[in-house]
N, C-alpha and C positions, 0 to 999 in steps of 0.2 A: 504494500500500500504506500502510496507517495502524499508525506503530510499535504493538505491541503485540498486534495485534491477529490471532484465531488463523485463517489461512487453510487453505482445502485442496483439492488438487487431485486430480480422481475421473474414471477410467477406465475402460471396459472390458477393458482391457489394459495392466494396469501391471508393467511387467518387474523382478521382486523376485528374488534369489541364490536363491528356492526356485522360483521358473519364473513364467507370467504368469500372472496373475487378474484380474476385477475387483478395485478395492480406493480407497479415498478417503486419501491419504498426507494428515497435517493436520503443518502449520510453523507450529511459534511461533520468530519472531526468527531467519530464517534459517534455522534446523536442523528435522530430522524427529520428532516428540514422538510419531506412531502412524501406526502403519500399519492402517486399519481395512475393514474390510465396507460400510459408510455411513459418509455423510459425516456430523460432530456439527451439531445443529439451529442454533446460534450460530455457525457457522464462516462464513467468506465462501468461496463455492465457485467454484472454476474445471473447469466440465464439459467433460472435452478427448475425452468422449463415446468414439468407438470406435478414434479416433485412440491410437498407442501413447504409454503414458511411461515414457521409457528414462531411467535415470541419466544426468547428464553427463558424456560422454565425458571422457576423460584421455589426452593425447597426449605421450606424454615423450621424442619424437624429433622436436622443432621447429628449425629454424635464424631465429631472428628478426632475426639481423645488426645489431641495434645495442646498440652507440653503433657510429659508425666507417663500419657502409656502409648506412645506412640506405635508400640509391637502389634498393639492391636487396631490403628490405621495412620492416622495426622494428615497434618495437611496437601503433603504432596501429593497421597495415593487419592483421598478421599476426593480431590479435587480435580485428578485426572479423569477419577470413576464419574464424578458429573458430566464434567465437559463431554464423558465419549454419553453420555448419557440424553443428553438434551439440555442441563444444567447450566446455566450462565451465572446465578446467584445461591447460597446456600447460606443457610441461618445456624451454628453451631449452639450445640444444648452445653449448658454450663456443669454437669458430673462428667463423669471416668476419666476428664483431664486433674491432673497435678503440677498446681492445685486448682481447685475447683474457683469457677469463674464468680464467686461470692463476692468479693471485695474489686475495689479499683485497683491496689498492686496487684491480684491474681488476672485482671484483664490484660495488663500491661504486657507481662507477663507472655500470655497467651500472644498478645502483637508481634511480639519478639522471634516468637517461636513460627509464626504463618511469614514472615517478610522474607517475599524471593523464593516462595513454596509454593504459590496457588494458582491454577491453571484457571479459573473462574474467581470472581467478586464471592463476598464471606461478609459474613455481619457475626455479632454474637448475642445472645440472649444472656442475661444477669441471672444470678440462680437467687432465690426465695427459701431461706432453711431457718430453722429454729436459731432465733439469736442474734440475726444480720439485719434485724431493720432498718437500722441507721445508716446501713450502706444504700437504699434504694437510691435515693436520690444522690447520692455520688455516684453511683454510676450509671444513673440517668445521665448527668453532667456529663461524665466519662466517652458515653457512646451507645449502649447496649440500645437493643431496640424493644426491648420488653423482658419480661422476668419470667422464669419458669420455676414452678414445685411441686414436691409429690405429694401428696397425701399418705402414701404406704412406703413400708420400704422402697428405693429407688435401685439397690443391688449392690451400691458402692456406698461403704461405712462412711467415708467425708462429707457426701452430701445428704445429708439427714433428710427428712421428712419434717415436714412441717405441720405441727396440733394446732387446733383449733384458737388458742390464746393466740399464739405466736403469729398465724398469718392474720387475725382481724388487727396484731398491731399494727403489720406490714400495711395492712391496705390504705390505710392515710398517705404515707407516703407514695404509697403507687397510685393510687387517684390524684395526686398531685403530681404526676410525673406526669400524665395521661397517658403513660403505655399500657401494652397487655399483660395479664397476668397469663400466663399459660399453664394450665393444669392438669397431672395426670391422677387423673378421676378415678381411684379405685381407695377402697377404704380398708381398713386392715381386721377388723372384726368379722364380716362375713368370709374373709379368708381363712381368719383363724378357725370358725367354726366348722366351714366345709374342710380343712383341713384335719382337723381332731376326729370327724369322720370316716377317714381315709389313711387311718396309722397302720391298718394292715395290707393297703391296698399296693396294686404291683404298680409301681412310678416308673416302667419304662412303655406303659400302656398309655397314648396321648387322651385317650379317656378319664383316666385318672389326673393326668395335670387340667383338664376343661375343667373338673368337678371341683380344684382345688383354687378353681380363681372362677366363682359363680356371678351373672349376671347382676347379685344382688350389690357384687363388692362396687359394681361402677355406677348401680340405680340407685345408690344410698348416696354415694359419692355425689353424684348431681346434683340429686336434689337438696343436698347442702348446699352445693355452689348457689345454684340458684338462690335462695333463702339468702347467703350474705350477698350477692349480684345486687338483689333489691335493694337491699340493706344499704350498700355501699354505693352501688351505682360505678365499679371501677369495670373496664375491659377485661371482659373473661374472656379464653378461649380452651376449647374444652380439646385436650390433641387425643389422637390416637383413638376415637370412638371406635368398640369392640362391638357391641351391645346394642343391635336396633331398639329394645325395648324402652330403652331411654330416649327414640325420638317423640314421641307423644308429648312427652315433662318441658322436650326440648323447645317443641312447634310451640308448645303454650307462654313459655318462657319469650321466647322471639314477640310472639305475636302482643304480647305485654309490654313490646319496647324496651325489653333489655339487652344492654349493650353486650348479647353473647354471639361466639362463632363457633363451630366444628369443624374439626377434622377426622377424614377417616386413613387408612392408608391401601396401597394398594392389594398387600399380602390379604386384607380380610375382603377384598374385592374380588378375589381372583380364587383365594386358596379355601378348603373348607373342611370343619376336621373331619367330615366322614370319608376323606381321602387320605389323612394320617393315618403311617403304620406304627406299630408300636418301634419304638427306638427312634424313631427320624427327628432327632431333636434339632435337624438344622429347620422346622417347624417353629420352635419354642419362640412363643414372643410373650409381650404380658401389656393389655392383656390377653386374653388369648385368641384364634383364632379360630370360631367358633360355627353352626350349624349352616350347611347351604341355603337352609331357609333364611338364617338370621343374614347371610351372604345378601340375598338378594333385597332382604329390607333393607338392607343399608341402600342399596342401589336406588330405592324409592325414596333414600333418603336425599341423595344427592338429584335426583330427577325433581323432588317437590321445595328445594334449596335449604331442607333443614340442615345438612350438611354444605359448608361451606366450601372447602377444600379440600385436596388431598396431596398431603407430605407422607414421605419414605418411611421416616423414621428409623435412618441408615442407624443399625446401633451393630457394627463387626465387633467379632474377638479373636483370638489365634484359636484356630483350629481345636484343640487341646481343653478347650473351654465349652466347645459346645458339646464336648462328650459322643462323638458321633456313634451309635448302635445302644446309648446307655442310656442311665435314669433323666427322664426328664426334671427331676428334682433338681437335682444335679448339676443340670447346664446350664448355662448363661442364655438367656434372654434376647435375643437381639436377631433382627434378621438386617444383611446387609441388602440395598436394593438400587442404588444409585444408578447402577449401570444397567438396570431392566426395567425400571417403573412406567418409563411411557411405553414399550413397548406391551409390558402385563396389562397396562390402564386401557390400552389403544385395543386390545385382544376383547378385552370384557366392556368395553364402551362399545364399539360399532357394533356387535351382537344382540348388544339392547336398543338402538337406533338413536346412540348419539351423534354427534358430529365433532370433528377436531375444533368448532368455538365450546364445545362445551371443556373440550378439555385446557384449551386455552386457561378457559374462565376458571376451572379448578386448580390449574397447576403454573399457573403464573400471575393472573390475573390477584385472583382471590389472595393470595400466600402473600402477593407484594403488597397489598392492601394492609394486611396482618401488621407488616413488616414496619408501613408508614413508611414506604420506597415506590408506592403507585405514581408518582410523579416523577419518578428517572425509570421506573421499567414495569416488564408486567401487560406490554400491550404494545403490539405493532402501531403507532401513530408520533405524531407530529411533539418533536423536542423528550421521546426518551431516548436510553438511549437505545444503542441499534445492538441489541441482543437478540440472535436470530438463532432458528433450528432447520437443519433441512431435513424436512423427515417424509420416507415414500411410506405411505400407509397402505400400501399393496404389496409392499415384498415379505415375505417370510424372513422367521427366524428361530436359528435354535441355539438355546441358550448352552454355553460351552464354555469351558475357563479362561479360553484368551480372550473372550468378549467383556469377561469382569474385569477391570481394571484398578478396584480396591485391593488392599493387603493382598487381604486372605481367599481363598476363592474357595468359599464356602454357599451354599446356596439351594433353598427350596425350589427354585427354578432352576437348579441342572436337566437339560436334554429336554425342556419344554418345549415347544413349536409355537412359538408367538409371531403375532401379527403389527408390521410397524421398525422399518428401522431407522433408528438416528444415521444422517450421512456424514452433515457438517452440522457444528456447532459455529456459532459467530460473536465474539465477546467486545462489545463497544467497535463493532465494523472491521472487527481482525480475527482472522480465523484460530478459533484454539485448537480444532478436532476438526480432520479431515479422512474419511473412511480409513478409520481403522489407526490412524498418523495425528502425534501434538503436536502444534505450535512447538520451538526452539525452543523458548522460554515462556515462565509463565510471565502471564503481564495481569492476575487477578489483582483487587486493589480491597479494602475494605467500605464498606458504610458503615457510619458511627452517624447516629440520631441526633446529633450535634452539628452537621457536617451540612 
């Protein structure tokens, strides 16, 4: 690319917030300066012909784990696994790095550790734990774009979980920050209970881990939220929804005027336990992945917009950790998906008669909105910037290890046959991901909320 100089990229099907068209997007310096009908006679043209171009995705449910355990991904791999992904921006969750992204020195910290490592744009969410209230607002100050906490265990001893006292102190200052709270909605009683249940049952049967994280631990969990939501009136967003039976609580909630949003992720879109064998803990997430019926209510959930968006909720670990053939008690938590989500999302959307604006609107649109970055990305149009994907939504794919471009190439989608491939990725109008091939260097940058 030669500075200055005005490029533009021309489609038969460029997916715009008013639906697809042909359309020739022209960038000067990174950003969108027009969205037109033809391409201008002086422009240098990129004809990506019948091939679609989707904005660049926005994932604000990533675990990149560094500084601290980077064996289990960091910045460099997590961020090439987006770009081959469709990925232009990624939101990192503040546990399983060391230390955990509570404080302004631990974000700093984190800064240090991503500079000269990221093949795509990175923001970071501030963590919410028993104790740290007085950090909100400095690291509002800081940069973070919102705050995240658990209710239940989280899996990692540094970042606590947060009781009932501790977050209604938090919420003062997080309503005066006016970012999100991000919340993973699952309560620790009715786990305890279906678990005491279950002391003599066999934990390498995925039936036995469903029964041990029951719909009730996420139905109780909401409808707290809700209750302080009123209360407080601060940005919830609810991540990782498992559990359609909590859209009811949710639509009523919404429809009350409360400032809440959802997210689901791909895995419970796509994957369903009466397909789990017993041992396949590369399955394991929390919460869990649950009934094809429940599969498809979520899908009515995102079709009627109780459901907002859908993030990864990339959480890898080394091999070693998911216990592959053992106790699902046992293994770690986390499914990695960066480098499959559009095409899994792209498989199980067109079979229900969506279209690539819906997934737009879920996977970039809707996440940058979260993010409070709708105004530099998140949407093919005029002055953001030029974060493009070229994805052919006709060719086949089958998922295989040198397609994962994370750490570990661990994955509930090995040897699946999906539909949707990423070709090229385009990062502020420079290509980072070219079939199969990265950019030289990375040229990712961060957003900070201040900025």
């Amino acid at each position: 690319m030669v500075p200055g100089e005005q490029q533009c990229w021309v489609s038969k099907r460029v997916v715009t917030p008013e639906g697809v068209r042909p359309a020739a997007v022209v960038v000067e310096d990174g950003v969108i300066v027009a969205v037109l009908d033809t391409a201008p006679a002086d422009a240098h043209v990129h004809d990506w012909d019948g091939d679609a171009l989707l904005p660049g995705l926005v994932d604000t449910h990533v675990h990149i784990n560094e500084p601290g355990r980077t064996e289990w991904e960091g910045f460099e791999t997590a961020t090439r696994a987006a770009a081959s992904g469709g990925f232009t921006t990624v939101v990192d969750m503040p546990l399983n790095c060391l230390p955990e992204t509570t404080t302004v020195a631990a974000l700093e910290i984190k800064r240090a550790a991503a500079a000269g490592k990221c093949w795509v744009d990175w923001a970071a969410w501030g963590g919410a734990v028993d104790g740290n209230q007085e950090h909100m607002l400095p690291l509002a100050r800081a940069g973070v774009l919102g705050y995240k906490c658990f209710l239940v265990y989280p899996g990692c001893d540094g970042f606590t979980s947060i009781g009932a006292e501790n977050l209604e102190q938090a919420l003062p200052p997080i309503v005066e920050s006016g970012l999100p709270l991000l919340v993973h909605a699952e309560l620790q009683g009715p786990i305890d209970a279906a678990c005491a249940r279950l002391h003599d049952a066999d934990w390498r049967k995925y039936a036995t881990y469903l029964a041990s994280r029951p719909d009730e631990a996420e139905l109780d969990a909401i409808a707290f939220l809700i209750g302080l939501c009123r209360r407080y009136r601060f940005r919830l967003h609810i991540v990782h929804l498992a559990t359609a039976l909590a859209l009811p609580m949710l639509r009523e909630a919404k429809a009350e005027g409360l400032p809440i949003t959802v997210e689901t992720c791909p895995h419970y879109l796509h994957l369903s336990a009466e397909e789990i064998a017993d041992g396949a803990t590369e399955f394991k997430c929390a919460p869990p992945i649950r009934s094809a019926a429940n599969r498809e209510g979520l899908w009515e959930g995102l079709r009627e917009g109780v459901i907002d968006l859908v993030a990864t909720d990339h959480s890898p670990c080394p091999p070693e950790m998911k216990k592959l053939g053992g106790r699902f008690d046992e293994a770690w938590g986390g499914i990695a998906s960066l480098s499959t989500a559009l095409s899994v999302m792209w498989t199980e959307a067109a079979a229900r008669g969506f279209s690539l604006t819906d997934i737009a609107r879920w996977m970039s649109a809707a996440p940058a909105a979260l993010a409070g970055l709708q105004n530099q990305i998140g949407a093919i149009a005029v002055e953001r910037y030029a974060n493009f994907v070229r994805f052919s939504p006709e060719m086949d794919r089958l998922i295989e290890k040198d397609g994962l471009h994370y750490r570990h190439k661990v994955s509930p989608y090995m040897g699946k046959a999906l539909r949707g491939v990423v070709k090229t990725t385009v990062l502020r109008g420079v290509p980072a991901y070219i079939d199969g091939e990265f950019s030289r260097e990375p040229a990712g940058r961060e957003y900070a909320e201040n900025t």
